[in-house]
DRENDOLUM-868359 format. One record per residue (C-alpha): residue number from 1; residue in one letter; x, y, z. Coordinates in pm, whole numbers. Last residue first. Example, Ala and Ser with C-alpha at 12.3 -4.5 7.8 and 13.67 -1.06 7.14 Angstrom:
REM residues 2
2 S 1367 -106 714
1 A 1230 -450 780
This chain:
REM residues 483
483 X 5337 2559 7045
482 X 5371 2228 6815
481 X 5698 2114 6967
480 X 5543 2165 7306
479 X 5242 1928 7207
478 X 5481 1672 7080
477 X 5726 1646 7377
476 X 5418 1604 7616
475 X 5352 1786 7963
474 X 5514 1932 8251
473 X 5482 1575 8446
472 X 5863 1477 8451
471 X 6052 1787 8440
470 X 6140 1982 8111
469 X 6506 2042 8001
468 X 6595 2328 7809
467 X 6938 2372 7647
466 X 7270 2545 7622
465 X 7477 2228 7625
464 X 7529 2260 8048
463 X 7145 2212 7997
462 X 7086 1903 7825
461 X 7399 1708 8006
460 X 7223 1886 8340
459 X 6907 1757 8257
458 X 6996 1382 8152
457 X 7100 1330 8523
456 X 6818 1264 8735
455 X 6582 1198 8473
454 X 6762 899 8329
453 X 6824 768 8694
452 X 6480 751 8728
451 X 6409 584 8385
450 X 6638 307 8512
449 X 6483 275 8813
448 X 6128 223 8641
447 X 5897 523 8660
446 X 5576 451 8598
445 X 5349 843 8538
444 X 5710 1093 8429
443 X 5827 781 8224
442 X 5695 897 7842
441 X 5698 1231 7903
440 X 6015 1317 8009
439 X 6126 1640 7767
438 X 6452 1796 7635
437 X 6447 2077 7444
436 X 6680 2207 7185
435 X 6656 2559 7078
434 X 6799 2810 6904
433 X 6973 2497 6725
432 X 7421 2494 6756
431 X 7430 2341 7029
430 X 7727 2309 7288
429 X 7986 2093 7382
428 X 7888 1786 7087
427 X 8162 1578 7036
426 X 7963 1402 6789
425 X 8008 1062 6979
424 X 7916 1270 7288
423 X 7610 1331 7096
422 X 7518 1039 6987
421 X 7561 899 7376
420 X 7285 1160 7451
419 X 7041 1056 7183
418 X 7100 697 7321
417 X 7040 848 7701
416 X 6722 1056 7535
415 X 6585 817 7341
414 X 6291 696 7607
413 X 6296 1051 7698
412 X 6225 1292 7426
411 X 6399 1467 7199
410 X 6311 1826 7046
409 X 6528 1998 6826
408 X 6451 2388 6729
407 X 6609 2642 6474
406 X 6757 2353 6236
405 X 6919 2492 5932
404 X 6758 2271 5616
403 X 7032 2083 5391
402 X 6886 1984 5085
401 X 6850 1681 4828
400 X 6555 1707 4595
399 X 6343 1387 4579
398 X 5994 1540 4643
397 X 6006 1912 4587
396 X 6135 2209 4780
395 X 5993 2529 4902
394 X 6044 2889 4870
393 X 6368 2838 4926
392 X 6596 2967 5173
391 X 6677 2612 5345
390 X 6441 2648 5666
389 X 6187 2817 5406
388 X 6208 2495 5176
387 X 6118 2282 5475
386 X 5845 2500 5611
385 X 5714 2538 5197
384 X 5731 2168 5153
383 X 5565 2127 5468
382 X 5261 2335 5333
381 X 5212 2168 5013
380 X 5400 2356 4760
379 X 5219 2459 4367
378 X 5300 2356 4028
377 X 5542 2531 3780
376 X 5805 2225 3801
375 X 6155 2267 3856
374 X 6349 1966 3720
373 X 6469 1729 4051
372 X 6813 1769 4169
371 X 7089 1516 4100
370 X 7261 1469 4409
369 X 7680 1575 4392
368 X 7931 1334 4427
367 X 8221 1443 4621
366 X 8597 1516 4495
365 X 8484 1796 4272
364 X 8640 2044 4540
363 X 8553 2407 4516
362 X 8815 2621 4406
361 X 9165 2717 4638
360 X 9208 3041 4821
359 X 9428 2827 5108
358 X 9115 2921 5378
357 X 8839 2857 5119
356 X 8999 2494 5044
355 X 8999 2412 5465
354 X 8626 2569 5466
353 X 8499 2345 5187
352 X 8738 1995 5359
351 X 8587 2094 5675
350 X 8206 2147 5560
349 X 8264 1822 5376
348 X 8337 1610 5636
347 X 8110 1729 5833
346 X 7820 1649 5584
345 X 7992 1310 5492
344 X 8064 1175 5864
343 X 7699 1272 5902
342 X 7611 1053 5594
341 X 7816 774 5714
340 X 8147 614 5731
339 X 8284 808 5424
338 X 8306 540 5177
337 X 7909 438 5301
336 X 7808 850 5250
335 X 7984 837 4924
334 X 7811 535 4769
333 X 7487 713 4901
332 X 7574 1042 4686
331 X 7450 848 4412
330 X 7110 899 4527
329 X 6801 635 4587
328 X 7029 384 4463
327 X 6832 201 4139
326 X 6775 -151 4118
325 X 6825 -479 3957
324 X 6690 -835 4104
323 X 6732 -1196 4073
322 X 7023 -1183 3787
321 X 7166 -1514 3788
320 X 7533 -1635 3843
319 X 7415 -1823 4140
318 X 7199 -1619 4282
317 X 7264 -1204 4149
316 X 7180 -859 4243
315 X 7225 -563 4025
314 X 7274 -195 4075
313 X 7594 -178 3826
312 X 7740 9 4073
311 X 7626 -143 4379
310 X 7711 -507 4203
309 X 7502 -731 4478
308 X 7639 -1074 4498
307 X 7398 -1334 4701
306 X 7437 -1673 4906
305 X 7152 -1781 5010
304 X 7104 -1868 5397
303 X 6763 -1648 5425
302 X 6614 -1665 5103
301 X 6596 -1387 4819
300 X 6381 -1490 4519
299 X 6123 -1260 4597
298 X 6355 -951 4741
297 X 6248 -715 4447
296 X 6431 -409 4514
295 X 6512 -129 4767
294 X 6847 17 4896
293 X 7021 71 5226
292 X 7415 43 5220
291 X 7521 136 5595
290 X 7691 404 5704
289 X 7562 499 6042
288 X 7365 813 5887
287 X 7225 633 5615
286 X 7085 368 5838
285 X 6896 632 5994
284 X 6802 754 5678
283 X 6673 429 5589
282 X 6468 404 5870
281 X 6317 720 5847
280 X 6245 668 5465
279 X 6077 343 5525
278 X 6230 27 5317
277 X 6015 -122 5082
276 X 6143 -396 4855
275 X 6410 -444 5130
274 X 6753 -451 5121
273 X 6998 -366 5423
272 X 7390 -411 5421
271 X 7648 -322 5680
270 X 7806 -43 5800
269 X 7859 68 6178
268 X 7876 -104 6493
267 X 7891 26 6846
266 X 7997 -127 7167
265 X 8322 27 7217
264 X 8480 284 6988
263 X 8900 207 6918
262 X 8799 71 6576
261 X 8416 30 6470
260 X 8298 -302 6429
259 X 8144 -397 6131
258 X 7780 -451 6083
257 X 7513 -763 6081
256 X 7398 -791 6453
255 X 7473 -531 6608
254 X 7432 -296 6281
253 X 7044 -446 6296
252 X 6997 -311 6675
251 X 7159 34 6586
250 X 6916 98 6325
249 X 6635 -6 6560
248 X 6752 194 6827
247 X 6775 498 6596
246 X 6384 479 6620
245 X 6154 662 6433
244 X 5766 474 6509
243 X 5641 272 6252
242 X 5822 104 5915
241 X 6146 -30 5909
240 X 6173 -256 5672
239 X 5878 -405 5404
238 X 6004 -746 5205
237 X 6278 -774 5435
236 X 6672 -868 5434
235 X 6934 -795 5601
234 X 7252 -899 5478
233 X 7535 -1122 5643
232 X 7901 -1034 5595
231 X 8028 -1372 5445
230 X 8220 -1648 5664
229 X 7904 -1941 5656
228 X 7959 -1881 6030
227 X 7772 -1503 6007
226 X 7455 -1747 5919
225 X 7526 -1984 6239
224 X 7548 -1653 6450
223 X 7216 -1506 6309
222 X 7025 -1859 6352
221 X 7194 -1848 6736
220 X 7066 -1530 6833
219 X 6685 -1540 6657
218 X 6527 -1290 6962
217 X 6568 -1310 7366
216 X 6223 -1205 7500
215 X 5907 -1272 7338
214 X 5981 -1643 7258
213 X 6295 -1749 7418
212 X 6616 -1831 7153
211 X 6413 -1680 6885
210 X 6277 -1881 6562
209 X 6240 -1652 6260
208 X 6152 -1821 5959
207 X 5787 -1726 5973
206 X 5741 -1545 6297
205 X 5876 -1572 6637
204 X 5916 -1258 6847
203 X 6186 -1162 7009
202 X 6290 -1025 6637
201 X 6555 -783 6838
200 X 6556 -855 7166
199 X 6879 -927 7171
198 X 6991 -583 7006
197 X 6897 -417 7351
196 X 7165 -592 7535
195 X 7430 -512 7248
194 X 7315 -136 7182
193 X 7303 -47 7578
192 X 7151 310 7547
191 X 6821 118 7406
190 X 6846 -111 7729
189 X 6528 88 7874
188 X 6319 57 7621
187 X 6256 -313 7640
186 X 5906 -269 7641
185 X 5934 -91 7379
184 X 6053 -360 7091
183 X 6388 -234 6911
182 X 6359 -423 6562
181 X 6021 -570 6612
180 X 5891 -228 6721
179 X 6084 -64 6397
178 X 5852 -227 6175
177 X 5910 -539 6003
176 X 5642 -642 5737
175 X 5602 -918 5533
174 X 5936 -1210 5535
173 X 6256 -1195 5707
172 X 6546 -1306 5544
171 X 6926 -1339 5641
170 X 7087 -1344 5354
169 X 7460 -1397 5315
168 X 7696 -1196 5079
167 X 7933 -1152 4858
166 X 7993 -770 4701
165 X 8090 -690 4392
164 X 8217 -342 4257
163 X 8377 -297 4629
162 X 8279 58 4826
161 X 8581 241 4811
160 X 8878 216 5109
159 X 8917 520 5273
158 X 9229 739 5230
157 X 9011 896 4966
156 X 8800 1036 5266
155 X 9067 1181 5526
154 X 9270 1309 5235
153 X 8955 1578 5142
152 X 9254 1750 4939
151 X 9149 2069 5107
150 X 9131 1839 5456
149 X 9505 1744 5380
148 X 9635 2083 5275
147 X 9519 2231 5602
146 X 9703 1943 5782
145 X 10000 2037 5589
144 X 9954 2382 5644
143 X 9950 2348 6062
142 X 10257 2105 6040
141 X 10439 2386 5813
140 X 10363 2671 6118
139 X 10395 2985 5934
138 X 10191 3202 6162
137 X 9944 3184 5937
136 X 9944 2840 5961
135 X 9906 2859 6310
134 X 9584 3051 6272
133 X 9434 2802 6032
132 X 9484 2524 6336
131 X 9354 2733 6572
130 X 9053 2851 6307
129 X 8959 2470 6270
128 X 8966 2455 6611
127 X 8548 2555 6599
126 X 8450 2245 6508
125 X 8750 1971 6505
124 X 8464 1682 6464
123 X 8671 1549 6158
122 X 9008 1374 6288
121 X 9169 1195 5971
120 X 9404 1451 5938
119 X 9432 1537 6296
118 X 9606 1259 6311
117 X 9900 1286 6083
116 X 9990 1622 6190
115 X 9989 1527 6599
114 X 10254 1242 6494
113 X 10512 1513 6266
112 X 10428 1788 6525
111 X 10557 1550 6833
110 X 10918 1624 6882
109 X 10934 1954 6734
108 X 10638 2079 6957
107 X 10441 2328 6763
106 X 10223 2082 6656
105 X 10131 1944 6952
104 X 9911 2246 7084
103 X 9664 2099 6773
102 X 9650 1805 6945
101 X 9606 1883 7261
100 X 9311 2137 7151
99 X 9158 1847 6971
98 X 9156 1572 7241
97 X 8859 1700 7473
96 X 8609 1707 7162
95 X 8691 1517 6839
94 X 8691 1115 6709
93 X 8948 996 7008
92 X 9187 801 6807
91 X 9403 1088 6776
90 X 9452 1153 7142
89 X 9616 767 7104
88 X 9837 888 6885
87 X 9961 1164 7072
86 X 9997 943 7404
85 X 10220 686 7220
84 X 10432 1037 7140
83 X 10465 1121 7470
82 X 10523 810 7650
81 X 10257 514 7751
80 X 10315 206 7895
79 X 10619 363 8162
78 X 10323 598 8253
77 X 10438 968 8313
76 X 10265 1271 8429
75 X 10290 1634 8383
74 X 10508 1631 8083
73 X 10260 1791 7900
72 X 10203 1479 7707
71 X 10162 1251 7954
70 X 9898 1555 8119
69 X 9754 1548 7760
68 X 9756 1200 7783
67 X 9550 1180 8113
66 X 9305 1489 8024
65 X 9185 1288 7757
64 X 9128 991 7927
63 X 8983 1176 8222
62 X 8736 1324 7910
61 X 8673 1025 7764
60 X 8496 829 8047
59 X 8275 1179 8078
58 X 8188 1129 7714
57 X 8257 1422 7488
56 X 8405 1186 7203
55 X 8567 840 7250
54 X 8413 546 7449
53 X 8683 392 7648
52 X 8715 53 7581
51 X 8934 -9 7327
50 X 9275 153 7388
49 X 9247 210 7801
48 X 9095 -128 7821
47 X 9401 -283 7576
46 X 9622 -102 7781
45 X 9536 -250 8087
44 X 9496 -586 7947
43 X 9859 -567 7824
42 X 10066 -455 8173
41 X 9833 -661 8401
40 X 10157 -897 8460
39 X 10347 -693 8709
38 X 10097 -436 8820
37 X 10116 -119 8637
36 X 10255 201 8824
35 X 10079 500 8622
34 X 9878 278 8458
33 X 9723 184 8716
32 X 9611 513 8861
31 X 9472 577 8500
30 X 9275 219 8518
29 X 9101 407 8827
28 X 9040 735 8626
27 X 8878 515 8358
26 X 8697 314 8637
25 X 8529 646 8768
24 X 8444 796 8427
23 X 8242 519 8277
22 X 8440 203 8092
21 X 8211 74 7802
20 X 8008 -213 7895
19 X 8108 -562 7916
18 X 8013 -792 7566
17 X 7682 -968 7512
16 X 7582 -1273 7555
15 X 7409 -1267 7891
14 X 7663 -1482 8075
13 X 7928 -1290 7875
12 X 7769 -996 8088
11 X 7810 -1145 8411
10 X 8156 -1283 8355
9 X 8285 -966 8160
8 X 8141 -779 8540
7 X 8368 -978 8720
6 X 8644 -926 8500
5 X 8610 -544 8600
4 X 8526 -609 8935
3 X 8873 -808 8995
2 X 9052 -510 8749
1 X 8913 -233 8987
């Protein structure tokens, strides 16, 4: 396993991108191996087992899972790993298959203490929420300090704040960039594969832009000698992220110009995007994945100056200059980049609301709240009234900030495995929409192998969720959404 393992580095370093995240098979090989390590092998196993497993409701994660609760059931033993190493490392899982270990742990003596400390930080704890309320009830002092910790909202001001100033490096590209320059469609197929998929990003050359192979590796080594100046590197565009909604576009930009995410292979979050337009489906997908999206005049901006942007103050300046001010499009933004993300926000929220309702305590002021637009006595266009219904309004108005329920989700299939990966990140066992629907439109006529594989196993993830899964040639995803 190890020899095609290092093997496969090889191939991919050759490439330029890092290995792949372990799948299920290898994971329960490297478990084998860690249960009688080879003499020498005793690091780099651990390391894989650490860092590149991907965490959530993935397959990989759930033999990893099952292999520390076993440690720390006292049903197996590594002489790496013991019973309270295995606790920690449950806790670096996100949510899903390591939650009900976790919160089992603390009513062990030995391990409450470790099991306590991370499910503090642990959000996606869903429906376990009540299993750790219940033990709390039942007087478990673990259970109420964890409790206490989500009231307090611990696992967010335990985060460091967004910095008054930030230095930075611009990387500039001029007119517009749509999202087909950012995650081109012929190479939709590597969109599940964020660092294979992010070289194609700007394949294209254009004015300032000069890609390693015209129209098919993009501007790799002008990024790299940017990052070398030793600031986080900014993207910048005078029009972002326009055209057809694509997380894969979002994800290809955090490749190149985020952080790295700890114990979560091959994914990047956070990061820095200005544009003087920026779409709004872009820039809520860059929301989501914690990033710090805003718009303002980018004239004076050139790829390799250095820049400080003052998110509070909303001003950018050159050289001790002012170039630029601007306005975040909420406040609530500087929260959703402290917290990791807008979805890390919304969840994180819910648990620290429900954790304060279950010890009788007030509302928390810890979170910023979105300044709602004044009423106004005119009229709702018709998607203003479908979006207010799906919040209990009567409609809502341009700028307002709102939380619809979802009754139906439609994805389609050249997203599909990346919508599928953001769902095992989620830790996603079942949905929560009426109805989500899967369809295969886009590869039912040509078929690459890839695609074929896609619709041989994305139904059953779909369906063992509670959903519905077309076949290839029952029709188009937008047509069914409309019936």
């Amino acid at each position: 396993m190890l020899e095609a393992y290092r093997k496969h580095v090889e191939e991919r370093a050759a490439e330029g991108v890092p290995p792949k995240p372990l799948n299920e098979q290898q994971v329960a090989e490297l478990v084998e191996l860690l249960k009688n390590p080879p003499a020498g092998e005793e690091e780099f196993i651990q390391d894989l087992f650490v860092n590149r497993v991907p965490p959530g409701v993935d397959q990989a994660a759930y033999v990893k899972a099952a292999f520390l609760t076993a440690i720390v059931k006292g049903e197996a033993s590594s002489p790496l790993i013991d019973r309270k190493r295995a606790v920690q490392l449950l806790g670096t899982m996100q949510g899903g298959y390591n939650v009900a270990t976790l919160v089992e742990a603390l009513d062990d003596a030995e391990l409450a203490e470790i099991a306590a400390d991370e499910l503090k930080h642990t959000l996606l704890v869903f429906d376990a929420f009540h299993d750790v309320e219940d033990k709390m009830k039942a007087g478990n002092a673990k259970a109420k300090e964890v409790i206490e910790s989500w009231a307090e909202g611990e696992w967010f001001t335990q985060r460091p704040d967004l910095a008054e100033k930030m230095s930075l490096t611009v990387f500039k590209v001029t007119g517009e960039t749509n999202t087909d320059d950012l995650s081109p469609a012929q190479d939709a197929w590597s969109r599940p594969d964020i660092p294979l998929h992010g070289n194609a990003m700007l394949k294209n050359a254009r004015e300032g832009i000069h890609p390693e192979k015209d129209g098919e590796i993009g501007p790799l080594k002008q990024m790299e000698e940017l990052k070398a100046k030793g600031l986080p590197v900014a993207y910048v565009g005078d029009v972002v992220g326009t055209g057809s909604s694509r997380k894969s576009a979002t994800n290809s930009v955090l490749w190149h110009f985020g952080d790295d995410i700890p114990f979560v292979p091959n994914k990047r979050a956070g990061g820095v995007c200005i544009g003087g337009k920026i779409a709004p489906i872009f820039f809520n997908t860059m929301e989501d994945s914690g990033a710090l999206p805003f718009e303002c005049d980018v004239s004076k901006m050139e790829t390799g100056d250095q820049i400080d942007v003052y998110p509070f103050a909303g001003k950018v300046e050159k050289n001790g200059e002012v170039i630029a001010e601007f306005d975040l499009r909420s406040q609530v933004l500087l929260d959703e980049v402290r917290a990791g993300g807008r979805i890390n926000l919304i969840i994180g929220r819910g648990l620290t609301t429900k954790a304060r309702e279950a010890l009788g305590l007030a509302p928390s002021d810890l979170f910023r709240k979105p300044e709602q637009p004044g009423d106004s006595s005119k009229g709702y266009t018709l998607a203003q009234k479908m979006v207010g219904k799906a919040c209990g309004l009567e409609g809502v108005r341009p700028g307002m900030y709102c939380e619809p329920k979802m009754t139906t989700v439609g994805s389609q299939d050249t997203t599909g495995p990346m919508t599928r990966d953001e769902l095992k990140d989620l830790a996603c066992l079942g949905f929560q929409a009426d109805l989500v629907m899967q369809s295969f439109c886009h590869t039912a006529a040509y078929p690459k192998p890839v695609d074929v594989e896609t619709q041989h196993t994305l139904p059953d993830f779909i369906m063992n969720r509670g959903g519905v899964s077309l076949r290839p040639g029952d029709g188009i995803i937008h047509s069914w959404l409309n019936r």
